[in-house]
N, C-alpha and C positions, 0 to 999 in steps of 0.2 A: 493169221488170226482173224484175218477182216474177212475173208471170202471162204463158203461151205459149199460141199458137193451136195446134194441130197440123199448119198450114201452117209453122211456124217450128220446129218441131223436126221436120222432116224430115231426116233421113242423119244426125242427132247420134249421138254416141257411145250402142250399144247399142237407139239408137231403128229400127224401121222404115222403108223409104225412100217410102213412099204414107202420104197423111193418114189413109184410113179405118184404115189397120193402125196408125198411131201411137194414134186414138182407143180405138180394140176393146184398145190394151193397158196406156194408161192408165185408161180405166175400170175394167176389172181391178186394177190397182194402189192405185184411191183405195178402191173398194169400197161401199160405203154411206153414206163422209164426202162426204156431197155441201157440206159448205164449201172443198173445194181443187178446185169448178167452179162457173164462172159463165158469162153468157153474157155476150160482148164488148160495152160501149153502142156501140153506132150500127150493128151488124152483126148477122147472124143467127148466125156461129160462136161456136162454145164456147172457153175460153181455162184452162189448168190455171195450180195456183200453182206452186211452185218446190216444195215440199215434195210435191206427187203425184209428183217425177220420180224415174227412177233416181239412185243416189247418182252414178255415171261420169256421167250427163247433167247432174249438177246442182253438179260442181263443173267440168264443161266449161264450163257458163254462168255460173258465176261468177268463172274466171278469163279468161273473156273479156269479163267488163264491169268487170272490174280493169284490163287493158289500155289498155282505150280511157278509162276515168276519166283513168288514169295520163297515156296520150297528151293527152288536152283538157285536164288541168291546167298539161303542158307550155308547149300550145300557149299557153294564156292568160299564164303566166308569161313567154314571150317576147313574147306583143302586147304586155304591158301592164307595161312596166316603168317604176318613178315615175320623177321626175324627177331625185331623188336620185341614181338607180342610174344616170340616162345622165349626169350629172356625174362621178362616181367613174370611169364609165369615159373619159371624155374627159380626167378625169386622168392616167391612167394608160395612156392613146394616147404614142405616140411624137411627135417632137417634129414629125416630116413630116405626120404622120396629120394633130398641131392643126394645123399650115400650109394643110392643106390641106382643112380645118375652115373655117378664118379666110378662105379664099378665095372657099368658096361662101357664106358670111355675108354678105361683101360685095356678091354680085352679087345676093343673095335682098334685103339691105337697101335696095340699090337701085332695084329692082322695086316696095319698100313705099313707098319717098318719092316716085318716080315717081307710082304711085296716089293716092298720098294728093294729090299736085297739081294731081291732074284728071284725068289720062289714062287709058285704058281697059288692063288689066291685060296683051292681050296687045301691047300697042304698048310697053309697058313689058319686058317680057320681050323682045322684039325689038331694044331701047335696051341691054339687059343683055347679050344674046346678041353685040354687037357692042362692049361693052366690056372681055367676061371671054373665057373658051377655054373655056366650057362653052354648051350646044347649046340650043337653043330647047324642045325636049323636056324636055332633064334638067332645068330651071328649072322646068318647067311640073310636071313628078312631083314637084317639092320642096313645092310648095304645094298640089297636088289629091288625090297619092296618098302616100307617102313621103318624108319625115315627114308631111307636111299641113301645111304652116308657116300656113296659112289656120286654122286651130285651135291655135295653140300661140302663147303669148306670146312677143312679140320678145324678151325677154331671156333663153328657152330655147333661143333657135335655134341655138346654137351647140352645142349636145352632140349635137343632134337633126339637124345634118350634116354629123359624122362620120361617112359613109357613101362606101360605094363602089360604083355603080351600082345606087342605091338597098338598098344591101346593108351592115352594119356592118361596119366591117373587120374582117376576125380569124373573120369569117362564112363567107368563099370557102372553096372549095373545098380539101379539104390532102390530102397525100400520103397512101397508105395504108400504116398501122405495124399489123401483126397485136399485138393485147392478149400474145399470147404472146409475139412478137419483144420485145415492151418488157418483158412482165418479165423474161428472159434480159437483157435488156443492164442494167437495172437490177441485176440480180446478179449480173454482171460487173465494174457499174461502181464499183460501192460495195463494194468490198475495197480493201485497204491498196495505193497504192503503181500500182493499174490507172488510167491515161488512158483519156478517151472513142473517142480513135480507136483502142485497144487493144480496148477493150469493145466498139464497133461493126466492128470487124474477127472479133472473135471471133462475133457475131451473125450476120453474113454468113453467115460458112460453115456455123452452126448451122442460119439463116433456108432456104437452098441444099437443105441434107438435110430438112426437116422442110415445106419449102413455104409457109412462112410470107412475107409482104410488110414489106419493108423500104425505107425511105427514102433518098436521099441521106445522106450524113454531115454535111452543114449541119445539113440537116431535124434529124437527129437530136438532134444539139450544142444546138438551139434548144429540140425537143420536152425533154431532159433539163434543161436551164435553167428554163422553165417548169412544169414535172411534178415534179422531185425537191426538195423541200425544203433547206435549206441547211444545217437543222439534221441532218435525216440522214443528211446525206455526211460532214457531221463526226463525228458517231455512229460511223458505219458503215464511217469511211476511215481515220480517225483517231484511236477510241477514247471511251472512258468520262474520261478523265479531260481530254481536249480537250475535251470539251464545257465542265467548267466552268471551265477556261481560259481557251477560245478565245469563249465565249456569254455567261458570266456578266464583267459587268467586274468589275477588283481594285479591290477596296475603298482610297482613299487616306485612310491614317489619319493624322491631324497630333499634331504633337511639341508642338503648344501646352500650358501648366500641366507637361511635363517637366524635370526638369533633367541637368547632367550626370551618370553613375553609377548612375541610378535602374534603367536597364536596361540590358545589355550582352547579344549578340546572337552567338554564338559557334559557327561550323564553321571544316570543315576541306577544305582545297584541293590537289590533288594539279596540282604547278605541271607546267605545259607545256615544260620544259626540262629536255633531260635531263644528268644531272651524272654526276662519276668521282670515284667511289673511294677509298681510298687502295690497296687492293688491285686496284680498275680493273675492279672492275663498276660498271655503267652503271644508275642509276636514275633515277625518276623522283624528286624530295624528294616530303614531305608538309607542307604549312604549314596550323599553325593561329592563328586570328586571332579575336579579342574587338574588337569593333566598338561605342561606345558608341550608343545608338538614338538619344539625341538629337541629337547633335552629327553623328553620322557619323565619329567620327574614332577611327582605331584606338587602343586603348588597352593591348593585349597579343600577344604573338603568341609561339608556338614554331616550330621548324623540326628536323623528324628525315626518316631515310629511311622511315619510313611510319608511319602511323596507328598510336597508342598511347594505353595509357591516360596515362603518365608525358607525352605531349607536354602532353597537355591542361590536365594539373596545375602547370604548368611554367610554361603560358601565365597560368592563375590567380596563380601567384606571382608574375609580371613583375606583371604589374598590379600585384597588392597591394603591392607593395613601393614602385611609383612613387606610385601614384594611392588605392589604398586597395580596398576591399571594396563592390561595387555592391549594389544592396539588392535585384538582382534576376536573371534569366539568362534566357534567349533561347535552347534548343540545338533541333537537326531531331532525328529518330531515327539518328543516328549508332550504329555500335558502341562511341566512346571515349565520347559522353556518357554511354550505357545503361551503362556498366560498372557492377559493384559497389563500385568503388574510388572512383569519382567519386560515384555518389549513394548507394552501401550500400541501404538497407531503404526507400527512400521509395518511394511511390507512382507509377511508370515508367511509360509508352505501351505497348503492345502493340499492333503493326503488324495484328493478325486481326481484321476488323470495329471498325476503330478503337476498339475498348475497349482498357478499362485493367488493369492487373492488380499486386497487392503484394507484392513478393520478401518470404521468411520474416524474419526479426528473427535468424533464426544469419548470415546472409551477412555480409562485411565493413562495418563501417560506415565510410560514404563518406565519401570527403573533403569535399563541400561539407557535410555533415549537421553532422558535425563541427566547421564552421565555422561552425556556427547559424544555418543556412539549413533550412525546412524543406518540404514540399510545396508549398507557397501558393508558395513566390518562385519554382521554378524551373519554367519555362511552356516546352512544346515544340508545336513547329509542327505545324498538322494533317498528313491522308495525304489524296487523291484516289483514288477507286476507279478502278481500270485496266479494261482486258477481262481482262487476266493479272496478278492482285498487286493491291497498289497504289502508287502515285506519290507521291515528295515533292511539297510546294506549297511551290518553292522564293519564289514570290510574298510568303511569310510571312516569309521571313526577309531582315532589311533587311543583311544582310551577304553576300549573294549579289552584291549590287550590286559592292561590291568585288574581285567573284571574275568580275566580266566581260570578254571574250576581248578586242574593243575598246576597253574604258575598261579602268582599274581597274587589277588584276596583269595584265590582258593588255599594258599598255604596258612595265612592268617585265618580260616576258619575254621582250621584242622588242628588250631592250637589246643593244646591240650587240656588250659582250662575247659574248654567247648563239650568234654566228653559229654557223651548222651546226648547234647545240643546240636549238633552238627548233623542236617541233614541229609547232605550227599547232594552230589552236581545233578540229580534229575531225581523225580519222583520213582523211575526203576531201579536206581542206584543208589539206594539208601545204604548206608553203613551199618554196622552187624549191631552197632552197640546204641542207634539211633532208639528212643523210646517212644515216638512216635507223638512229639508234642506237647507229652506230661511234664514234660521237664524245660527249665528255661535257665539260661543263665542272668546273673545279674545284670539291666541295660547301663548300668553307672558302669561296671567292670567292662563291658563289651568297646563300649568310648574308650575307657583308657588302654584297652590292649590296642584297641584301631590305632590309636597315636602316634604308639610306641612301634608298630608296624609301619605307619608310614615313614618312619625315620628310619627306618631299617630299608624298607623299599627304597628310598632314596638312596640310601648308601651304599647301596651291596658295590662290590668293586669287580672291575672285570665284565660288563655291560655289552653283548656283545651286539652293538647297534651300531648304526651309519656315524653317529656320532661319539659314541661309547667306545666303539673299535674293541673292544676284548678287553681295556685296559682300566678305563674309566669309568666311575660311579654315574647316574641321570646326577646328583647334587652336583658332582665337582665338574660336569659338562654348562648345567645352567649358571652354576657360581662365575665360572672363566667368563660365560657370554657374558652374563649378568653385570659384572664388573665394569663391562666397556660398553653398556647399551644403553642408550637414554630411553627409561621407562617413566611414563608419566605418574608422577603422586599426585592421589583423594586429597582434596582438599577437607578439613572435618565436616563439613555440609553436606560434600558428596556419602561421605564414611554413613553421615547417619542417615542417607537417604538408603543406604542397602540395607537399613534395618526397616525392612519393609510390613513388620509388626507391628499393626495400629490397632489401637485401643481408646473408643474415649470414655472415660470416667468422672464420676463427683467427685469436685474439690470440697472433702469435711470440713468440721471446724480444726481449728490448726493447722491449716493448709496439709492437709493429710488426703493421699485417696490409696487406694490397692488395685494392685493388679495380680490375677491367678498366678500362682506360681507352683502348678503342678499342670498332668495334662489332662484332670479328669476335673469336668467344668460344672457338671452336679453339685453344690451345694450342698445335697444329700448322701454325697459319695464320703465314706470317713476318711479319706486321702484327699479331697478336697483342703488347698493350701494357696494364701494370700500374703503377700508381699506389699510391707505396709513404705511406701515413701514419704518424705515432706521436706519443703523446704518456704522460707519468708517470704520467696517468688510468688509464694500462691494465695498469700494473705489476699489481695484483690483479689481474686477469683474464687474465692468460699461464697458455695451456691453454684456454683456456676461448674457446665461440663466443661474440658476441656481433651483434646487429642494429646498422646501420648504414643511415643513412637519409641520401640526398646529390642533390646535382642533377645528374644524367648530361648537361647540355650544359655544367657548369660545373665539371671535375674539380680543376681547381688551387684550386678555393675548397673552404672548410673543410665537413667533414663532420660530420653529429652520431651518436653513438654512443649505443646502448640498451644495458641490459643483459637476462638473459634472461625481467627481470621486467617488462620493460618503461619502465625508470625510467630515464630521462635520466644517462649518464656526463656529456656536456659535446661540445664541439667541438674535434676533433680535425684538425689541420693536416698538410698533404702535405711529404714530405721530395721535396726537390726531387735529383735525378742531379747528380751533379756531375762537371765533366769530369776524363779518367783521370790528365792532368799538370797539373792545376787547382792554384796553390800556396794562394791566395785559398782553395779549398776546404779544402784540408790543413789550415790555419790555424784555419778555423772548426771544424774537426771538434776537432783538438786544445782548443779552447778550451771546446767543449760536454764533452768528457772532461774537462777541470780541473773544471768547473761541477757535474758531475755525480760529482766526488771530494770538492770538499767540501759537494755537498749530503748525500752519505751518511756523513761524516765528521761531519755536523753532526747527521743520525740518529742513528749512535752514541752520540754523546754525549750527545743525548737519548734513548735508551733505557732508562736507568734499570735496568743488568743487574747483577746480583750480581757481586760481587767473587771471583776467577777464583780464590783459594786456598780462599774458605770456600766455592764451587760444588765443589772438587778435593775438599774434604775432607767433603761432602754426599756425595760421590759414591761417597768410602771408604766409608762407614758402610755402604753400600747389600751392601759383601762380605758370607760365608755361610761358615762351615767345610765342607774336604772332603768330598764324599759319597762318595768313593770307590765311585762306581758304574762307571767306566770311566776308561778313560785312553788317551794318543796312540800311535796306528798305529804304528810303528816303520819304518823306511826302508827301502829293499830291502838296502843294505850292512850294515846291522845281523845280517841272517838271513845272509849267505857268510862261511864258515869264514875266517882269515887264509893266501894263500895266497903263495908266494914270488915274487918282483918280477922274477926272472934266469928264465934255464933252461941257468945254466953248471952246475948240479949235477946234469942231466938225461942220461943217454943212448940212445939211440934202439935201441930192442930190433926193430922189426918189420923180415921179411924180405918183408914180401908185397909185390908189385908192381903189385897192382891190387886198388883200393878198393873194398871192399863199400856201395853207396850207399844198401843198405839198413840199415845201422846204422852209419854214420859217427861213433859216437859212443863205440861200443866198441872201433873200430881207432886214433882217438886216443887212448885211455887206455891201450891195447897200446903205444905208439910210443914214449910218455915215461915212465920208471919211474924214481924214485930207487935213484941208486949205493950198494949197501952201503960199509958200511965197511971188510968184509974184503977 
């Protein structure tokens, strides 16, 4: 390859097209280095090296023995593949292909035992030819020319034919797909929501304008099956976060060495039925739910018409009250868990490149902080990176499971009261009999059937989880741990701190104030409703605001009262309405009046006041003599002269007939003169 005769670089790029003018302009160019010429052995011509040539002739000859390298390592690569390689693909032959593998084995093994008993090889092939449906010929290429089964040991024969008239399969002949037609369809096909026969319809008509070759729609469907990966149609169809969804498997973690309490596992569910009013709008509720991790069994839950932070705290307090304080929390990136109310100043997620970030030390400090719960106990579920955003992994939270369309609350939404209410697990799967939001169920009924479901979610028996085993109810899993686990009890300070409902209000006269007791805060609205309390606690503080901290699903229970320093008044009881001809009530009210005359009769008496003649004659001492700096206004009849009570001693002197209106005041005093005497 290094050295040229001048017969071989004739017509090359730049070269001359006659040998003597290729020679006369190579020697020129070497010049007096006569080591880049020699003379060829066994001939009389001269032969230059690669470096006397032009630079244009000398990388034409060296990508022209790149090519052919390239070609003859191909080619060797296809003679000569091991043994290995024709196994793996006879694995991975179709199930007709080995059938029809296994068919010419037979008739080739035939041939060999035939041989091997004495007969002549082709009387043998002739004995074959007439047992199998393959030709005297094709028998005779399986052992002389392809494969050569005469060279290969009988226990390869079998990968080595897999062939098709002496040809591998998958070798023939295939349709022609232009490299451009397939990447147009490949970038048609791998976007969101595009089918193959969408993409190869779209290809056509591109293939039409551009002149490109295009296959059948089989061809194609088959060429994209084999050419596209699986991983990047999910990629590429479905996103960043389906990948490690759909590619990575979920990790199954076991509840072994848990007990119950140890974690609770807590969202929120915006139920599938829609409910009315009492003013007759139509919502959806919001339920939230505390789900123990071991057990599976619900151990809290709230119900409002939407997402709050007060549901959240509400649902902490159900628990705490039944069950006690879990030593641990489970929440996703909610807006009611992130609040400040709920965690205050702890160490929160932040949704931007899944880092984290720490709210200042001024924000509110949260209810669980509060509770003595600190960064370490409360663990939130990772994000998945999206194409757009990122994604919960709802995978992480084991109380998702309860929040499924066909298990779980999807069965409780399909209860029957619900007809017409029930909207179906997505907006394309609405149910037949859904009315499309005119209709609502009662939200008071919606609460009590949830209840009554979770007690039945709890119970079901036969549970078929790591801890349930097939046998066991989540209730009688958590009950057993429950039994033997030390769970920490709310003390009541803590209890009323997860009534995280503040309000502050004026203390009226009779220590009386109100809090809303409906959800519609208009005053204007005719279902506007007030909740009157009172109690003697508050007799000092008439005038005065004070904080009020209560549980807004529980208004007829007693509420607790702050004052503005924050120090506990006490618990303060709702005065119940009483009916307008109620005598029962009459009675009682009369009776709180007597109670309430000799409580402060009984004050009196212990007041301990100065006796009311020596306060009277305290009070004398306190006079001052006259200062005679002024004295009392006098009345208006003090200043008019005494004037006479008749007017029989009067007689009427004027002649005038028409009143001057401009001094009315002087033609009365003309009209009446006193009678002389004479």
């Amino acid at each position: 390859m290094m050295w040229f005769t001048a017969k071989e670089l004739i017509a090359l790029p730049v070269m001359p097209t006659t040998p003597d003018k290729v020679k006369v302009k190579l020697d020129k160019l070497i010049g007096i280095n006569s080591n880049l010429k020699r003379k060829r052995k066994g001939s009389k011509a001269f032969e230059y090296h690669l470096d006397a040539l032009p630079d244009t002739t000398k990388t034409f000859l060296m990508q022209k023995h790149a090519n052919a390298l390239t070609a003859s390592i191909s080619k060797a690569e296809r003679d000569e593949k091991t043994i290995d390689e024709k196994w793996y693909e006879f694995d991975n032959a179709t199930t007709k292909q080995k059938s029809d593998a296994e068919e010419r084995l037979k008739a080739a093994l035939l041939v060999r035992g035939l041989v091997d008993s004495g007969k002549k090889k082709s009387a043998a092939i002739q004995i074959a030819v007439e047992n199998s449906r393959f030709s005297y010929d094709t028998i005779r290429t399986w052992f002389y020319k392809k494969p050569g089964l005469n060279k290969i040991c009988t226990d390869d024969w079998l990968p080595n034919l897999l062939l098709l008239n002496g040809l591998k399969v998958g070798d023939a002949k295939r349709a022609e797909f232009s490299e451009e037609a397939q990447q147009f369809f490949k970038n048609s096909y791998l976007r969101p929501h595009v089918t193959k026969t969408e993409a190869y319809r779209a290809t056509v008509r591109t293939a039409l304008a551009n002149g490109w070759k295009v296959p059948s729609i089989d061809t194609v469907k088959r060429w994209c099956d084999a050419n596209i990966p699986y991983e990047l149609k999910v990629l590429l169809r479905d996103g960043k976060a389906a990948v490690n969804q759909r590619l990575v498997p979920a990790q199954r973690r076991t509840r072994m060495g848990m007990h119950a309490l140890e974690m609770v596992s807590g969202d929120g569910h915006v139920a599938r039925v829609q409910c009315e009013l009492e003013n007759g709008k139509i919502i959806r509720p919001m339920v939230w739910v505390f789900q123990d991790v071991y057990s599976s069994a619900i151990v809290g839950y709230s119900v409002d018409i939407s997402e709050n932070n007060e549901m959240l705290s509400i649902a902490i307090a159900n628990m705490a009250m039944k069950y006690g304080l879990p030593r641990s929390f489970l929440f996703d990136r909610g807006s009611a868990a992130l609040s400040d109310q709920v965690t205050g100043s702890m160490v929160k997620p932040s949704k931007k490149k899944g880092k984290y970030k720490k709210f200042d030390s001024t924000e509110l400090e949260g209810l669980l902080q509060t509770l003595g719960y600190s960064s370490a106990d409360i663990n939130w579920t990772g994000v998945i990176e999206d194409n757009v955003g990122n994604k919960g992994n709802a995978r992480g939270k084991p109380v998702e499971r309860a929040f499924h369309s066909k298990g779980g609350i999807g069965q409780f939404e399909r209860h029957p009261s619900f007809e017409g209410c029930y909207t179906g697990s997505s907006v394309v799967n609405r149910p037949m009999d859904y009315e499309g939001g005119k209709k609502g169920v009662s939200f008071n009924l919606f609460c009590e059937l949830f209840d009554d479901w979770v007690i039945e979610f709890n119970n079901v028996i036969g549970r078929r989880t790591e801890m349930g085993r097939g046998v066991k109810s989540y209730q009688e899993v958590f009950d057993e741990s429950y039994a033997v686990s030390q769970i920490r009890k709310p003390t009541p300070e803590q209890l009323r701190l997860c009534l995280l409902n503040k309000e502050m209000v004026m203390v009226r006269e009779s220590g009386v104030f109100e809090l809303m007791a409906s959800k519609y805060k208009a005053k204007t609205d005719s279902h506007y409703k007030t909740n009157r309390y009172q109690s003697p606690m508050l007799y000092d503080y008439i005038g005065e605001r004070i904080t009020i901290r209560f549980n807004p699903y529980d208004m007829h229970s007693e509420v607790y009262a702050y004052d503005k320093h924050g120090r506990l008044i006490g618990a303060i009881q709702m005065i119940e309405d009483a009916g307008f001809r109620s005598l029962s009530a009459k009675r009682m009210q009369a009776l709180h009046q007597s109670e309430m005359k000799e409580r402060v009769n009984l004050l009196a008496q212990q007041a301990d006041l100065m006796d009311s003649e020596k306060f009277k004659d305290a009070i004398e001492s306190l006079k001052h003599d006259k200062s005679e700096l002024g004295s009392v206004v006098p009345g208006i009849t003090e200043m008019i002269p005494s004037m006479p009570k008749a007017l029989d001693s009067f007689i009427n002197t004027s002649n005038i007939d028409e009143t001057d209106e401009d001094d009315i005041t002087s033609v009365l005093l003309d009209m009446y003169k006193p009678a002389s005497n004479g």
